[in-house]
C-alpha positions, 0 to 999 in steps of 0.5 A: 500500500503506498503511503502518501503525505501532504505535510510531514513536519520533521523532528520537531519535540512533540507535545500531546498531552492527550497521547501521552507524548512529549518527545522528538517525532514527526507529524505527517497531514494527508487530505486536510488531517492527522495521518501519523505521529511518530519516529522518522516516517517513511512514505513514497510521497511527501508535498512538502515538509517542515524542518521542526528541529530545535521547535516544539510542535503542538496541535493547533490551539484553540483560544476559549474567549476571544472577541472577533466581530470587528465594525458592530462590537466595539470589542472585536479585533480581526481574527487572522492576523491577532489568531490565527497567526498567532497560532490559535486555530480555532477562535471561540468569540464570547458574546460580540454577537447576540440574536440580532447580530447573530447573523452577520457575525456568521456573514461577515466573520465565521464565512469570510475568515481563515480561522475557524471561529465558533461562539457563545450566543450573548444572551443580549440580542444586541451583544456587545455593540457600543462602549456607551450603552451596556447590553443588558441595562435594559433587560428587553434585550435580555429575550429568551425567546428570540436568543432561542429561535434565532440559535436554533437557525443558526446552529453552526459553530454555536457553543453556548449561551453567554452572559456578562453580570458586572453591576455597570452592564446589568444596571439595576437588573441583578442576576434576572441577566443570569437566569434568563440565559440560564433558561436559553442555555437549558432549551438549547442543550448547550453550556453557559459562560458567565462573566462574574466580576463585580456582580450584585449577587454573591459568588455563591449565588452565580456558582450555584446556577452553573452546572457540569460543562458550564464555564466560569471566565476571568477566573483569576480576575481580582476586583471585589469578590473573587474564588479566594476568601479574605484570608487568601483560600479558595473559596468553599463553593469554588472547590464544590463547583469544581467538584461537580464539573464547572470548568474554570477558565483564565479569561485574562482580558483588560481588567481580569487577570491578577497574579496574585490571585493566580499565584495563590489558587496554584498554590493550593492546588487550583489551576485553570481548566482552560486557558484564554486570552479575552483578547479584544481592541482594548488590550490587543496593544497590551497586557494580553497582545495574544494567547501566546503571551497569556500561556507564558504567563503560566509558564512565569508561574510555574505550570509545566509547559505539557499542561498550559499546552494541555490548557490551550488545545485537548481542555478548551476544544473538550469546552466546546465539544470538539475534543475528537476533532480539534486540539489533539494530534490524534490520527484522523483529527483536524490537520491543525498544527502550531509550531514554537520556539520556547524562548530563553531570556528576561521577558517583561509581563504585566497583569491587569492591575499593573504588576509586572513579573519577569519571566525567562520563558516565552512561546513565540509562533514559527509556523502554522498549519491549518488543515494542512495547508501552511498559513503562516510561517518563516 
């Protein structure tokens, strides 16, 4: 039987959690997917190959929450050049879009971009279109009904309900924001995402709502109530909502990223499920710049590279359901690779709340591959 190969990426250190592997290979892509994983792979044809020697190979990454609807969200950035080559193959946006912009997020960015994009409904109809006027002060745009219909028109690459509780985007409105996407989420069998900082409810109040699969963002965010207590311990309702699935996810954004807050919930033995950038117009320029600079964040705290790796691809695609498919180099997943230089060195990184850390690693992107076509490398 002849062996063929569109991509063989050559000698490269392979890290795949999910295999178990973490040491020189190669990687072979045939018809747009994962052929083969191992030692010096021989076939009688080979399109083209990379030279991964000195590099560390990974599948592509899959960044949980972005914000990538650019010229409607005030928030969007543009998803290839900030994503995709970046390294983040797949992009998950968390609200830009809600039922009444539902459909020209897919027009306009899921059709007409190279990154593969899914989303979080907003429970908003209006999603997150102007600095000046918050999504849900007024709480007609927080409608069950029409996020229900209107998701189950649009289906594709649609992972769940989204919604954003801090006191200036709910107004006076309280949890009733929380609720009602909890409603739209349980009609549409799908999971929710809840943004937590600053809400009027105590955390207690918004864990007890979310459930198995549902994802708790900005995690380690540091502004009034967070998952440590004022002793600085994880907080009785975080362990138990860990305990019964809730996934926990970094979220880094402009304002939702501590170290100290990191630090501490590392310590006591509470990392991240998943590990996101937020990224959007206000913080593109800084702290976050890209998921890349996120993960060596991780890295400057002490997580071993196998698992912040671990954090970006098999744990966030599991997120969204596409744990067979996306984030693995599992023979017959998507032909997405990332490939990295770990670099050494004095590397200046900065929290949302000013404090600078110095870290002496960082992941910069070499090459990309989506689906088996290069899209971005030297």
């Amino acid at each position: 039987m002849t062996t063929c190969y569109d991509l063989v990426v050559r000698g490269g250190t392979v890290i795949a959690p999910e295999l178990g592997l973490h040491g020189i290979a190669d990687v072979a892509i045939a018809d747009g997917r994962i052929a083969a994983v191992g030692r010096d792979l021989a076939a009688e044809r080979v399109g083209r190959t990379i030279d991964a020697s000195g590099l560390i190979v990974t599948a592509g990454w899959v960044d949980l929450h972005v914000h990538v609807y650019p010229g409607v969200s005030h928030y969007g950035v543009d998803a290839d050049p900030h994503c995709l080559m970046r390294g983040v193959t797949t992009a998950v946006d968390t609200g830009s879009a809600g039922a009444d912009t539902l459909v020209g997020f897919r027009r306009y960015v899921i059709e007409q971009v190279e990154t593969r994009v899914f989303f979080y409904c907003n429970i908003s109809t209006i999603g997150m279109v102007s600095p000046d006027v918050n999504e849900l002060e007024d709480l007609r745009y927080a409608n069950v009904e029409r996020t229900v219909r209107t998701c189950m028109e649009h289906p594709e690459r649609l992972v769940g309900i989204k919604v954003r509780l801090s006191r200036r985007i709910v107004g006076d409105n309280g949890l009733a924001p929380l609720y009602r996407a909890r409603e739209a989420a349980d009609r549409l069998g799908l999971p929710l995402m809840v943004h937590p900082s600053d809400p009027w409810g105590s955390l207690d109040e918004v864990l007890g709502v979310l459930r198995r699969g549902d994802v708790f963002t900005h995690c380690f965010h540091g502004r009034g109530e967070n998952i440590l207590d004022d002793g600085g311990e994880i907080r009785p309702c975080v362990w138990a909502a860990r305990e019964r699935g809730v996934l926990f996810d970094v979220g880094h954004g402009q304002g939702s990223f501590a170290w100290r807050i990191a630090e501490r919930a590392l310590a006591q033995g509470f990392p991240p499920d998943t590990i996101s950038s937020d990224l959007h117009a206000y913080n593109v320029a800084g702290p976050v710049y890209d998921q890349a600079t996120t993960v060596s964040k991780f890295l400057t705290l002490g997580m071993s590279l196998d698992a912040a790796i671990a954090c970006t691809t098999t744990a966030a695609a599991a997120a969204i359901g596409q744990a067979e498919r996306l984030g693995t180099l599992r023979v017959g997943a998507a032909g997405d690779l990332a490939i990295w230089q770990l670099e050494t060195g004095r590397f200046p990184l900065t929290d949302t709340h000013r404090e600078t850390r110095y870290g002496e690693q960082r992941l910069v992107p070499r090459w990309v591959v989506l689906g088996g076509a290069i899209v971005a490398g030297e």
